[in-house]
C-alpha positions in Angstrom: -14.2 26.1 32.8 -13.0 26.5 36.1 -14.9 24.3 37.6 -13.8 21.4 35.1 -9.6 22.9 35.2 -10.1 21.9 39.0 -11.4 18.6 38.1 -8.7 18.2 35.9 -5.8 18.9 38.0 -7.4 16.9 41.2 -7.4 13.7 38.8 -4.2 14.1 37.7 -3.0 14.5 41.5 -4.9 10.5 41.7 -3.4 9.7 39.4 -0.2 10.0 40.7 -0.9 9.0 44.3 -1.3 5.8 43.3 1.4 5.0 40.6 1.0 1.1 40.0 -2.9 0.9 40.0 -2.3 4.0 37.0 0.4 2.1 35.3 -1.6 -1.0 35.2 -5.0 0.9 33.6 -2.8 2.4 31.3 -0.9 -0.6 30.2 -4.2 -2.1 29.1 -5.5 0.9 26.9 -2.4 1.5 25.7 -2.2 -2.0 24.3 -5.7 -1.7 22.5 -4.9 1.6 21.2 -1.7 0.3 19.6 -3.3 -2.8 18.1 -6.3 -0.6 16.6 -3.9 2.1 15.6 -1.0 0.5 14.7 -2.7 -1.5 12.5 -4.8 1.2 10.5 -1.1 2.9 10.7 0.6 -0.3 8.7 -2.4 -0.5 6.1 -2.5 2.4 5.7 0.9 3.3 4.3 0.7 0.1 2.7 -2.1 0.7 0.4 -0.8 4.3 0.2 2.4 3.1 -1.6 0.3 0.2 -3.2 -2.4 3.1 -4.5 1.3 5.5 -5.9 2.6 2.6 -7.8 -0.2 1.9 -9.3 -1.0 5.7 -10.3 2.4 6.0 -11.7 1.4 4.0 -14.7 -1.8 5.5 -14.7 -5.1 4.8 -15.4 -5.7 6.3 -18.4 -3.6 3.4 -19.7 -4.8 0.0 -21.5 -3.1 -2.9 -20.8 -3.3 -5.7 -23.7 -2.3 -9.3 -24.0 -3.2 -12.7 -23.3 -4.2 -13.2 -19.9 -7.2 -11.7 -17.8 -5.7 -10.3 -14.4 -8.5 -11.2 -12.9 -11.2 -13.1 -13.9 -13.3 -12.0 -17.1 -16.7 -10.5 -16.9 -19.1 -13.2 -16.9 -16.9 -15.7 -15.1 -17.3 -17.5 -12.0 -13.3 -18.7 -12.0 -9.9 -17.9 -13.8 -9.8 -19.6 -17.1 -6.0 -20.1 -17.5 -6.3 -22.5 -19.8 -8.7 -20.7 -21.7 -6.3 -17.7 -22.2 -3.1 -20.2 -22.7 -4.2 -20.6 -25.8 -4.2 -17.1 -27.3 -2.2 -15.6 -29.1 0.3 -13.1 -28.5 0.3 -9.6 -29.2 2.7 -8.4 -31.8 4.9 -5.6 -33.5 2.4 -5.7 -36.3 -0.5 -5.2 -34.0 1.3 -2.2 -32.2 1.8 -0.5 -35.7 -2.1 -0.8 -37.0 -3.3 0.6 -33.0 -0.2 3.5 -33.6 -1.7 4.1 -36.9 -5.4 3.9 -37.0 -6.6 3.7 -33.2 -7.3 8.2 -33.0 -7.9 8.4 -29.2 -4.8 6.9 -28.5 -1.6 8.8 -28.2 1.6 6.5 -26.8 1.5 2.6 -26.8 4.7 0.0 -26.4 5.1 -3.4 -26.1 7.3 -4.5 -23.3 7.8 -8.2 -22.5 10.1 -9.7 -19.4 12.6 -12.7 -18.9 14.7 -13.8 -16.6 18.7 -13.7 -17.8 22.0 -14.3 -16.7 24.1 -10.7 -16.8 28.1 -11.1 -16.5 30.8 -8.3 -16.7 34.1 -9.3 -16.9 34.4 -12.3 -13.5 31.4 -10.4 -12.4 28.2 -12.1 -12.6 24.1 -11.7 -11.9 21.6 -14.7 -12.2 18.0 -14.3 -12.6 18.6 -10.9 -13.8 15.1 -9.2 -15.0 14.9 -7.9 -18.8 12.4 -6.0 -20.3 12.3 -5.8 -24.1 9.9 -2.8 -24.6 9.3 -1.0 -27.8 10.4 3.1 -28.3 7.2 4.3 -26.4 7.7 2.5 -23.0 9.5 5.7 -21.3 6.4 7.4 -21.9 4.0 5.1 -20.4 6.6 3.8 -17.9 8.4 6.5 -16.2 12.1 6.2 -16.3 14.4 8.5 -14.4 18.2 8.0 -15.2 21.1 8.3 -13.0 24.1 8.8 -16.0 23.6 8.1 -19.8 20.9 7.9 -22.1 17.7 6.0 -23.2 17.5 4.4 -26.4 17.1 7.0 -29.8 14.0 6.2 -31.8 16.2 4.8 -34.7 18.2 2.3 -32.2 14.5 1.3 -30.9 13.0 0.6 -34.3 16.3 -0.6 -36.4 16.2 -3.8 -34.9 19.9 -4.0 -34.9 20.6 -2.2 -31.6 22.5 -3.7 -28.9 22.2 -1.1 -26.4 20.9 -1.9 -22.9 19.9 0.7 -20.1 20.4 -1.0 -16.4 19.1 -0.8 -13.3 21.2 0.8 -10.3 21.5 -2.6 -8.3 22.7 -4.5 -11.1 25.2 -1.3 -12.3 26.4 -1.9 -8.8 27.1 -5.7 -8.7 28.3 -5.7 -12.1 30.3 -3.1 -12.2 31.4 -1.6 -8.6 33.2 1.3 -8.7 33.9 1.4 -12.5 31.5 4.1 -14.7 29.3 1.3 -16.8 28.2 4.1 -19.5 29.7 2.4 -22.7 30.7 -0.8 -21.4 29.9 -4.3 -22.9 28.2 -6.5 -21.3 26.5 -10.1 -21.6 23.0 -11.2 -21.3 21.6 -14.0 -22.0 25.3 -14.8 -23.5 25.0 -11.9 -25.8 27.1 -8.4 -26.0 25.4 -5.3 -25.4 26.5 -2.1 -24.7 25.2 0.3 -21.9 23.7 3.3 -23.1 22.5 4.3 -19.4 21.8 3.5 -15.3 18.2 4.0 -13.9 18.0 5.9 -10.4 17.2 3.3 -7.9 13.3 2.6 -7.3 12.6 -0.4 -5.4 10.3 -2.8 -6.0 7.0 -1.9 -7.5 3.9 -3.3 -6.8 3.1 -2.8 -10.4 5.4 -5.7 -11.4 8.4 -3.7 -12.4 11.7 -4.1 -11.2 14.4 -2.2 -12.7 16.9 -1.9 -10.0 18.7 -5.7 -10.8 17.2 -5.1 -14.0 17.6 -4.4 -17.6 15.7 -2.6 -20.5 16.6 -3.7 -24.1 15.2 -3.1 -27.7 12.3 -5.4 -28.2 12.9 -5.4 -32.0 16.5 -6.8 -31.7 15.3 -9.1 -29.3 12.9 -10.9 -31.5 15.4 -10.9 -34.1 17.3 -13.4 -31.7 14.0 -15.1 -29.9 10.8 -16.4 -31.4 7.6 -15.4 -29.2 4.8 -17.0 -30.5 1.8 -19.2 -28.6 3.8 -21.9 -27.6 6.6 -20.0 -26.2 7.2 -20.8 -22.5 4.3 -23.9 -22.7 2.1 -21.0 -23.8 2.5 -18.9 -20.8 4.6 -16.3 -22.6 2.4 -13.2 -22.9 4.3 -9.9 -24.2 2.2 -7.1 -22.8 0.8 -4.5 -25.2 0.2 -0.8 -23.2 -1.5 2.0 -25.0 -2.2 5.5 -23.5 -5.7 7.4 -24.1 -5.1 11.2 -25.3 -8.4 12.0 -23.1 -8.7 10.1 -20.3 -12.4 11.3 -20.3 -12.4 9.4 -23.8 -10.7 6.3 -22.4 -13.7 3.9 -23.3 -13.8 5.1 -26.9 -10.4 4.6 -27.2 -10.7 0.6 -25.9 -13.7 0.1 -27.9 -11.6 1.3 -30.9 -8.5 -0.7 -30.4 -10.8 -3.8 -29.4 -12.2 -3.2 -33.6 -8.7 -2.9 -34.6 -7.6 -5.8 -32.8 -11.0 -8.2 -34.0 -10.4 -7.2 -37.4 -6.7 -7.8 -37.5 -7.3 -11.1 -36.4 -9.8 -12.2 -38.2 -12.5 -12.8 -36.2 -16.2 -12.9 -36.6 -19.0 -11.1 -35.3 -19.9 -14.4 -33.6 -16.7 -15.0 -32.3 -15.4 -13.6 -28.5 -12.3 -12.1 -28.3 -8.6 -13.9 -28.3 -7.1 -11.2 -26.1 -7.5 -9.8 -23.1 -8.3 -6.5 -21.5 -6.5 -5.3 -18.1 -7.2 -2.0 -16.5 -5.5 -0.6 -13.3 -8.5 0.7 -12.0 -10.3 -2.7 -10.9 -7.2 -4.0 -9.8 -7.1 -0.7 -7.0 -10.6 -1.2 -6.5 -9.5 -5.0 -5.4 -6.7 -3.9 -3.7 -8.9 -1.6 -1.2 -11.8 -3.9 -1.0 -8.8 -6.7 0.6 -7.4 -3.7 2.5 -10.7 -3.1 3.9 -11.3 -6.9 4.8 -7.7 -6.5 6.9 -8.8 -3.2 8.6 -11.9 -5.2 10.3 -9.8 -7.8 11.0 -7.1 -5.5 13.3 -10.3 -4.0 14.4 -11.8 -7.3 15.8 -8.5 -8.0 17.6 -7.6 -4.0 19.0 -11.6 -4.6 20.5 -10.4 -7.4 22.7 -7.7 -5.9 23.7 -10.0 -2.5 24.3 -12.5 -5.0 26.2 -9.8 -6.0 28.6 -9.0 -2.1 29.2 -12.2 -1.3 29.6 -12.7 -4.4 32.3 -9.4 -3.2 33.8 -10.2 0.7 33.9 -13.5 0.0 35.3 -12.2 -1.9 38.2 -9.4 0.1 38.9 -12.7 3.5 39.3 -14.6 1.0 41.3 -11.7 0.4 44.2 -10.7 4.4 43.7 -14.5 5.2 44.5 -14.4 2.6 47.3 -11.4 4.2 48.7 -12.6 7.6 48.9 -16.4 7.2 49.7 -16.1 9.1 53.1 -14.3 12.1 51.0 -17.4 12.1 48.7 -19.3 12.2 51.4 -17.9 15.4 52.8 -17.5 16.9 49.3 -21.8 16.5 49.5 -22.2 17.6 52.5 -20.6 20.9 51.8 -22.7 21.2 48.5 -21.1 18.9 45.7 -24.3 18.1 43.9 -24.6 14.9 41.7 -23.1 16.1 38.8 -20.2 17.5 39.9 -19.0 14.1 41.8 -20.0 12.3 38.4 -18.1 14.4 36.0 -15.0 14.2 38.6 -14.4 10.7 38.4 -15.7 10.4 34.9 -12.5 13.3 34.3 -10.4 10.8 36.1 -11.4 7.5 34.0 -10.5 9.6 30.9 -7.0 11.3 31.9 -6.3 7.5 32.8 -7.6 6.6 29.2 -6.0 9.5 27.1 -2.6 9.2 28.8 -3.2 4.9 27.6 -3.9 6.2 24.0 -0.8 8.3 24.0 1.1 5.6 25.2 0.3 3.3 22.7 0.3 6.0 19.6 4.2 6.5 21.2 4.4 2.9 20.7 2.5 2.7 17.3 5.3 6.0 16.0 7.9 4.4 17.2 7.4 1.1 15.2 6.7 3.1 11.9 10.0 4.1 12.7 11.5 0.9 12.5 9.3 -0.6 9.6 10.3 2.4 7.5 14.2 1.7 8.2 13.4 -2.0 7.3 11.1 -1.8 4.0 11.1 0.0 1.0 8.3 2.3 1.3 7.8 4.8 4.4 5.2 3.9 6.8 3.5 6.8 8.7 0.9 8.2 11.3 -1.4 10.2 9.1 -3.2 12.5 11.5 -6.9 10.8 10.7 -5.2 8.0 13.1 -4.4 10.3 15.6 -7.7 11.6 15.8 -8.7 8.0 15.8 -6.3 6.5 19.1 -7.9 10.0 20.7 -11.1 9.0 20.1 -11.1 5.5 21.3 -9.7 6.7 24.5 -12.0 8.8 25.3 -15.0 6.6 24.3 -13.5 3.6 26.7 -12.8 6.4 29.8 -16.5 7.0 29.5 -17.7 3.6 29.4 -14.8 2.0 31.7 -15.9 5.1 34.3 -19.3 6.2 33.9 -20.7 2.8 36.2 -18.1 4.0 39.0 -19.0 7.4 38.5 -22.4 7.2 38.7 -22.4 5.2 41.9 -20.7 7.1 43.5 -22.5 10.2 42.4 -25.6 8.6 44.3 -24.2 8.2 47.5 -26.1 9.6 50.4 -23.5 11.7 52.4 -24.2 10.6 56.0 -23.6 7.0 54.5 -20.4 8.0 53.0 -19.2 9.8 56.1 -19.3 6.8 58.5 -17.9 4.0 55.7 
């Protein structure tokens, strides 16, 4: 241990004797570190807060309606056509699954559009609405800043005009002024707000509430038709219904998949008019593409490793060139082999570790600036740490262990007169 603190501390002093020959090793570790790390860094937090969203609707949850989100099993391509021309799930069809499907416990219908929101001279375009059945708070969570959700009665009557909004749009509507109780219009229609959601951000699920809107889905179809041809076909209401055993959740799909055959009349013969949607493949694509992006930052932080390497290894050929007759000495006083080799293989890697640091100040620094800039935190978990350590390490022994070696093997007289 001594031995190796003296090893230490004499590569460190190199290292400082010659400041721009160190600065320019560094620079290109430092650089390779940061692309590796940086980029695992990025993906990571990425898919984290991909992976969260996701989990917050669970996946103990089936998701019903027209179209496939990806394409279905035996297909080679997405049939949009194909599923164009199903039709829509329905308020009837919610009630028979409520009623008769027994491993389910909380389903909903929700169904989004695009409307124009106005208070007063104040006014939103391309504001999103959700018209959900009672149950959606329950598969969907939904945390409230002031006010209420809707009552089971205002859900179900179909005469409700209430309308819980999102934080953004409270804000652009209203400003200062409380909204709880206000009217408002939608789609040129009154409604009433019975409450503001706390803000989210935007989910990678596909829900936005904070510039949007949740209203009864019965009193909107008392106002708006939804039926196969609404939208050119491409309007496709989405039915969700929660398992009461997630360990049961295929029983509970093949029994609403019965339900749903049977309410629709169709025979044994006959494939089925509605689709199936499950969050689980969609993270299992999700990390498969993340994966695929991983390599790819891998691929490039290698070059930029290669150069590092090129540059470390140069920079330990011209320090061992430098100090031959000083090696020489060193073995003529009893340095064996191994002790020369493990002194400039020590060097190669101080010159490596303090590149790695460099570029993991670089990579926390930019998740500093990418978390003040999106809408989900980006962070240095402390496998990539590990990672930028190891990768410095690896390249000081193979940048140094050619210079090292060499000059492990000089003969001493040799060494003494270069």
């Amino acid at each position: 241990m001594k031995a190796l603190g003296l090893n230490i501390v004499l590569g460190i002093k190199e290292l400082i004797s010659n400041p721009l020959r160190t600065f320019l090793s560094i620079l290109g570790v430092s650089i390779g570190v940061f692309c590796i790390v940086s980029v695992s860094t990025v993906f990571d937090s990425m898919e984290a807060n991909i992976q969260n969203n996701m989990a917050t609707l669970g996946n103990d949850v089936l998701y019903v309606g027209k179209f496939a989100w990806m394409p279905e099993e035996g297909q080679k391509e997405y049939t949009w056509w194909k599923y164009k021309a199903r039709p829509v799930v329905n308020s009837d069809e919610l009630n028979t699954i409520q009623n008769e499907a027994k491993h389910s416990s909380y389903s909903a219908i929700s169904y989004s559009t695009n409307e124009k929101a106005k208070f007063m001279s104040n006014t939103v375009e391309g504001a999103r609405v959700y018209a959900v059945t009672y149950d959606f708070n329950k598969l969907q969570p939904i945390d409230l800043s002031a006010g209420r959700y809707f009552s089971l009665s205002e859900m179900n009557s179909g005469l409700s005009n209430g309308v819980v909004i999102g934080m953004e749009l409270a804000e652009n509507l209203f400003g200062n002024v409380n909204p709880i109780d206000k009217e408002i219009k939608i789609g040129g229609r009154l409604f009433y707000v019975l409450g503001v959601i706390k803000k989210t951000g935007q989910m990678t699920t596909g829900f936005q509430f904070d510039e949007g809107a949740i209203i009864s889905y019965n009193y909107f179809t008392t106002y708006t038709k939804i039926d196969d041809n609404t939208n050119n076909g491409f309007a496709d209401p989405m039915m969700m219904i929660k398992t009461r055993n997630s360990n049961k959740f295929q029983d509970m799909k093949f029994e609403v998949e019965g339900i749903l055959r049977k309410s629709r009349g169709l025979k044994a013969t006959e494939e089925n008019n509605f689709a199936f949607n499950q969050l689980e493949g969609i993270q299992d694509k999700v990390a498969e593409i993340f994966a695929i992006i991983r390599l790819i930052g891998w691929i490039i932080g290698a070059f930029s490793l290669i150069v590092g390497i090129f540059s470390v290894a140069n920079i330990m050929f011209v320090s061992v060139k430098e100090r031959t007759s000083i090696i020489g000495i060193k073995k003529a006083i009893g340095a064996t082999n191994s002790a020369v080799l493990i002194e400039f293989l020590i060097e190669a890697i101080l010159l490596c570790l303090i590149g790695g640091l460099l570029g993991m100040l670089f990579t926390y620094l930019l998740t500093k600036l990418l978390t003040s800039a999106l809408e989900f935190p980006v962070f240095v978990n402390m496998f990539n740490v590990i990672l930028g350590v190891l990768i410095s390490v690896i390249v000081g022994i193979t940048a140094g262990f050619i210079p090292a070696y060499r000059a492990s093997k000089l003969d001493p007289v040799e060494a003494i007169r270069s």
